[in-house]
C-alpha positions as CSV (number, residue, x, y, z in Angstrom):
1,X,146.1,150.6,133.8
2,X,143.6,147.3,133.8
3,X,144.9,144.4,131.1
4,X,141.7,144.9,129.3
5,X,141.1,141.5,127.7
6,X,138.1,140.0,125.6
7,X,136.9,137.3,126.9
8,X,135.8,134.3,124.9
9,X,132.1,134.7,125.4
10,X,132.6,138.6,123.9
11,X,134.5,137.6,121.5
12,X,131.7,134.5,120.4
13,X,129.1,137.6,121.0
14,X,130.6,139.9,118.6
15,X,131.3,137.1,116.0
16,X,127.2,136.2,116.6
17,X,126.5,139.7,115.9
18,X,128.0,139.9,112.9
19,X,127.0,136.6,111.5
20,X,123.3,138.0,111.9
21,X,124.4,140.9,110.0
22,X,125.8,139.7,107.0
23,X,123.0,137.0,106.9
24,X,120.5,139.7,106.9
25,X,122.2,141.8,104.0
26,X,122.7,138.8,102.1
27,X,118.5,138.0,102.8
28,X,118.0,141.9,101.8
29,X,120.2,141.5,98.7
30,X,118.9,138.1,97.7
31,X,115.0,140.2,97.7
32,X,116.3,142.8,96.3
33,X,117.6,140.1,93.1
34,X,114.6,138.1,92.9
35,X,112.4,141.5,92.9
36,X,114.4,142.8,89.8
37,X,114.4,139.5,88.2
38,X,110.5,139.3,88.5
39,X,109.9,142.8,87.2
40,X,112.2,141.9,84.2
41,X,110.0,139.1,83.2
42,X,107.1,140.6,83.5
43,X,108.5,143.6,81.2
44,X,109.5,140.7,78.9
45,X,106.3,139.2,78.3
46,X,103.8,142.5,78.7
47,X,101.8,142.7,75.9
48,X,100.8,146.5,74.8
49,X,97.3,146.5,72.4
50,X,96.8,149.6,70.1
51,X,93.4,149.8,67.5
52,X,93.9,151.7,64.2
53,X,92.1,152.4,61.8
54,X,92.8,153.1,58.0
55,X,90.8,153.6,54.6
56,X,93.6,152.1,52.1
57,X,95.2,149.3,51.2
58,X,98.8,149.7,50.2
59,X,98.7,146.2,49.4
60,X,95.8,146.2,46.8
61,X,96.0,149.8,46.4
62,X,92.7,150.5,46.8
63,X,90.5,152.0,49.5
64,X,90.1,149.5,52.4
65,X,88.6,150.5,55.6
66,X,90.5,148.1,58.3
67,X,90.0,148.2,62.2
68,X,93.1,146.4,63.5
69,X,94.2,145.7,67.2
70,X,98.3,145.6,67.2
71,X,100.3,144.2,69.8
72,X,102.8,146.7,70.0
73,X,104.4,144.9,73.9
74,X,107.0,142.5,73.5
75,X,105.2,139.8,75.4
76,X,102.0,137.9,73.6
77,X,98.6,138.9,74.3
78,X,95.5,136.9,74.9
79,X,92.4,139.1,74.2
80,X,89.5,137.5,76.5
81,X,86.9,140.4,75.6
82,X,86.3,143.7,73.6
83,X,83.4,146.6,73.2
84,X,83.2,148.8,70.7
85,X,82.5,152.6,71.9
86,X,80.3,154.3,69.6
87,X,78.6,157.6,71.0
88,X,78.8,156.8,74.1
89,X,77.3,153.9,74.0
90,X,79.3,150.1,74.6
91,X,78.6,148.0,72.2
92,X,80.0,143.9,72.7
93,X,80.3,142.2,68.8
94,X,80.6,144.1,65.6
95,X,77.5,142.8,64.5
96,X,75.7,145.2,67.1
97,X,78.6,148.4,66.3
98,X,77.6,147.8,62.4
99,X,73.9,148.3,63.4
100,X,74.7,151.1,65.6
101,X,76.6,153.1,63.3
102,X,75.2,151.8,59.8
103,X,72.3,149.7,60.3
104,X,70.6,150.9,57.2
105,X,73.5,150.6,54.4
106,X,74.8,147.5,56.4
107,X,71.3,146.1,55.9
108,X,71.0,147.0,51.9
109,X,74.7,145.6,51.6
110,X,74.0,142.5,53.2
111,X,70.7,142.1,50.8
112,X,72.5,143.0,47.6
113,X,75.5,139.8,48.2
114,X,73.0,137.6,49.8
115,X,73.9,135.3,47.3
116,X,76.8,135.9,46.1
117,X,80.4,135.1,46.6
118,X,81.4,138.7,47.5
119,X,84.2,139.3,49.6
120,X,84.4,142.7,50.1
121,X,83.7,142.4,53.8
122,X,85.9,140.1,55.7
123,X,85.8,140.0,59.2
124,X,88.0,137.6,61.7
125,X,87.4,136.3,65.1
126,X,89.0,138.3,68.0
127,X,87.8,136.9,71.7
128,X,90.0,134.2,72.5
129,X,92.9,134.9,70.1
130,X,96.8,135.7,70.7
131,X,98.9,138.0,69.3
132,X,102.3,137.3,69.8
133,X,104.6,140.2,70.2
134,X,104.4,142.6,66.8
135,X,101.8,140.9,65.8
136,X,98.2,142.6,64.7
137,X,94.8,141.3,63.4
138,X,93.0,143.2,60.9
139,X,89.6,141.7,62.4
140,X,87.3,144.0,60.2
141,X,88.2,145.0,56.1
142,X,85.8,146.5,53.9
143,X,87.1,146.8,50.3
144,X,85.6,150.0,48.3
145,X,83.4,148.3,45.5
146,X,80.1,149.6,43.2
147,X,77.9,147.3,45.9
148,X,79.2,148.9,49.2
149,X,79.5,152.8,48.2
150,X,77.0,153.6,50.4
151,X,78.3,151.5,53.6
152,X,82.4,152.0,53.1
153,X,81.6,155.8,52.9
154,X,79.8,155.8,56.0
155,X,81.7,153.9,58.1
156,X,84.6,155.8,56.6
157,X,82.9,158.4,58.5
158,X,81.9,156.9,61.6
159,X,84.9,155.0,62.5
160,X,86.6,158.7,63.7
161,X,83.9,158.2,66.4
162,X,84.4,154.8,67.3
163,X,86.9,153.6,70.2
164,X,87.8,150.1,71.2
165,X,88.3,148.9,74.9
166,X,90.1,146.1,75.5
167,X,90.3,143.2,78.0
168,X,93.6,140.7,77.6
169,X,96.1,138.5,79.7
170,X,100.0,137.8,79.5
171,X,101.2,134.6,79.2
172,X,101.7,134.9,83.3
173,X,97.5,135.9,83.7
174,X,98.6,139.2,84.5
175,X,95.2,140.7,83.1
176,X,94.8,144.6,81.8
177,X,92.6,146.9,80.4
178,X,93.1,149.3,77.4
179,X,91.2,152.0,75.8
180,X,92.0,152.9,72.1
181,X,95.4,153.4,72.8
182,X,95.9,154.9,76.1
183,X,98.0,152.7,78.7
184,X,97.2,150.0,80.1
185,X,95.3,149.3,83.6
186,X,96.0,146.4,85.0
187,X,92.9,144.5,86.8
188,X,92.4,141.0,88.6
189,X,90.8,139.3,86.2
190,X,88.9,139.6,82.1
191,X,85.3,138.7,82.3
């Protein structure tokens, strides 16, 4: 029987080849890490819009019609554009949903407070806004009164046929696309 012995330059072979080893399942691990960190944050800060709609005020107690976008994600949301979806048909402000759906009791509402101080019909800005996590804007209200009968009861109507698409970022431009309340696409970029 040979007197089998390792020589050094086997041994310094073998001790090579397992360096490289555990340096490459320390690399795989390290990627694995990062990866799983970078998904959490992003899971952190995705925002998630919704659009509702509602014909009452539980605060005044009185019929309201309100169209509200609600960021239901954890993360904050900054909406860089919106249509409204009416028919079919896109439209881009609600200036030009209001004359699609209600032009002509929109018209005799705006004539009968022309110059008045009524505030039955509030609107607020949405392009270029942020809604933190939780947070909604109520961008369109329309308090039932004797002047706007004919208007709140239509778009009472209406708004069951009316959608919202939305484009907004994360706070890491990680841009998306929602319909109503469907999920989320992501895409490169709002425009």
């Amino acid at each position: 029987m040979k007197n089998q012995k390792i020589s050094t330059e086997k041994l310094n072979f073998i001790i090579a080849v397992c360096a490289i080893l555990i340096s490459a399942a320390s690399f795989y691990a390290t990627y694995l890490q990062a990866d799983a960190a970078n998904k959490q944050v992003k899971a952190m800060t995705l925002p998630l819009l919704q659009f509702s709609t509602g014909n009452w005020s539980p605060v005044l107690k009185k019929k309201q019609i309100t169209f509200t976008l609600r960021n239901a994600g954890a993360g904050a949301a900054i909406i860089k554009d919106y249509r409204f979806i009416y028919k079919g048909n896109k439209y881009h402000s609600l200036d030009s949903y209001l004359k699609a759906c209600c032009a002509k009791e929109t018209d005799e509402f705006l004539q009968k407070i022309k110059n008045t101080n009524d505030t039955s019909l509030l609107t607020s800005r949405v392009i270029n806004t942020v809604l933190a996590g939780q947070e909604e804007n109520e961008f369109l209200m329309l308090t039932y009164a004797d002047n706007n009968q004919p208007l709140w009861n239509k778009l009472n109507n209406e708004r069951w046929k009316t959608k919202i698409e939305v484009c907004f970022c994360s706070l890491l431009d990680n841009c998306y696309v929602t319909q109503e309340n469907n999920p989320a696409k992501p895409v490169e970029q709002c425009l």
